[in-house]
C-alpha positions in Angstrom: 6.6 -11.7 69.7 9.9 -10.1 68.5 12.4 -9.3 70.8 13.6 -6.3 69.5 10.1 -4.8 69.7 8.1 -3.7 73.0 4.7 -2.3 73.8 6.6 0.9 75.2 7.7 0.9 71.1 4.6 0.9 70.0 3.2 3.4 72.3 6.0 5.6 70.9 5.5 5.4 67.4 1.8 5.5 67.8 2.1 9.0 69.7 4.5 10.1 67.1 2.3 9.5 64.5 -0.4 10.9 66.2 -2.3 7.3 66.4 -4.8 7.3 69.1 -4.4 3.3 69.5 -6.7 1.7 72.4 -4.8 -0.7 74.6 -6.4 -3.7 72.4 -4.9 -2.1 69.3 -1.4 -1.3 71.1 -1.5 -5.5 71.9 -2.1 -6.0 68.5 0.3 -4.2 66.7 2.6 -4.8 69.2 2.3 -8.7 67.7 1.5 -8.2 64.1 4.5 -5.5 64.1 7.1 -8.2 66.1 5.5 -10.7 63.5 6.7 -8.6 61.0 10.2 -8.3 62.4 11.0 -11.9 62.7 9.8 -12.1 58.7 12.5 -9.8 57.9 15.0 -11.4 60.1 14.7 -14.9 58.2 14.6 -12.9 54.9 18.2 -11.6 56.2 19.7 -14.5 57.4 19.2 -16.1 53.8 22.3 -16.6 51.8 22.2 -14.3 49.0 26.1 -13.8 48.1 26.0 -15.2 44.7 22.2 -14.2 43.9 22.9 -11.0 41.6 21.4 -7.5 42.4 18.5 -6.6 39.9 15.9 -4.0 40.1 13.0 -6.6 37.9 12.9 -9.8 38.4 12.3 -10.1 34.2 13.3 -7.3 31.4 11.2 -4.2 30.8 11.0 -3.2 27.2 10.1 0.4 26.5 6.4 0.0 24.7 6.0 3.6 23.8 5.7 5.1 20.3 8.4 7.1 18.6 7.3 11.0 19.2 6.3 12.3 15.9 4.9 15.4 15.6 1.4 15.1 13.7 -1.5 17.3 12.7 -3.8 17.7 15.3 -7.8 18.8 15.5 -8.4 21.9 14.0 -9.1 24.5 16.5 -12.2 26.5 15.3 -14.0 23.0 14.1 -13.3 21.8 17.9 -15.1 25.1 19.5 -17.6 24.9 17.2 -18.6 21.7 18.5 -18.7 22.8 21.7 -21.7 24.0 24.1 -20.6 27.5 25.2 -17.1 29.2 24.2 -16.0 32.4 24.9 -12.9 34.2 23.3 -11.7 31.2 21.3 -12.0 29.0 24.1 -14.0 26.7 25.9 -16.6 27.9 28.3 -17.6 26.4 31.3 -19.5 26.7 34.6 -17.8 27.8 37.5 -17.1 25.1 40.0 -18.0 26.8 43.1 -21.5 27.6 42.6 -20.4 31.2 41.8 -21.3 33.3 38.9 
């Protein structure tokens, strides 16, 4: 278990987070969460000086289309393929249940 991490921590961020943890659960996270901890503390004490920031680990190309305007659908040929429409628009049932 870490040393930097205690039951009474647990407790603590479980009741701040509103976590209604058994005493089991407090043991286990208590562990896992320590476990955790000493990941991160080897991932620290790597040597990374010459290993260069980066946000990818491999280029991102932009896939996306050029925007060009085109013709879309015309409007009445689209409402007139649909069930129900109502003042040039689309008519449909109400959610609810309500009329």
């Amino acid at each position: 278990m870490s040393e930097r991490l205690t039951r009474d921590d647990v407790v603590k961020v479980a009741y701040l987070a509103r976590l209604d943890l058994s005493p089991d659960e407090v043991e286990r996270a208590t562990e896992q969460l320590g476990d955790m901890l000493e990941h991160f503390a080897d991932i620290d004490a790597l040597d990374l000086d010459d290993v260069a920031p980066m946000t990818q680990p491999y280029p991102l190309v932009n896939v996306m289309r050029e925007d060009v305007v085109e013709p879309g659908l015309d409007r009445a040929e689209v409402l007139d393929a649909a069930p129900q429409t109502e003042d040039g628009r689309f008519r449909v049932p109400p959610t609810g249940g309500e009329a």
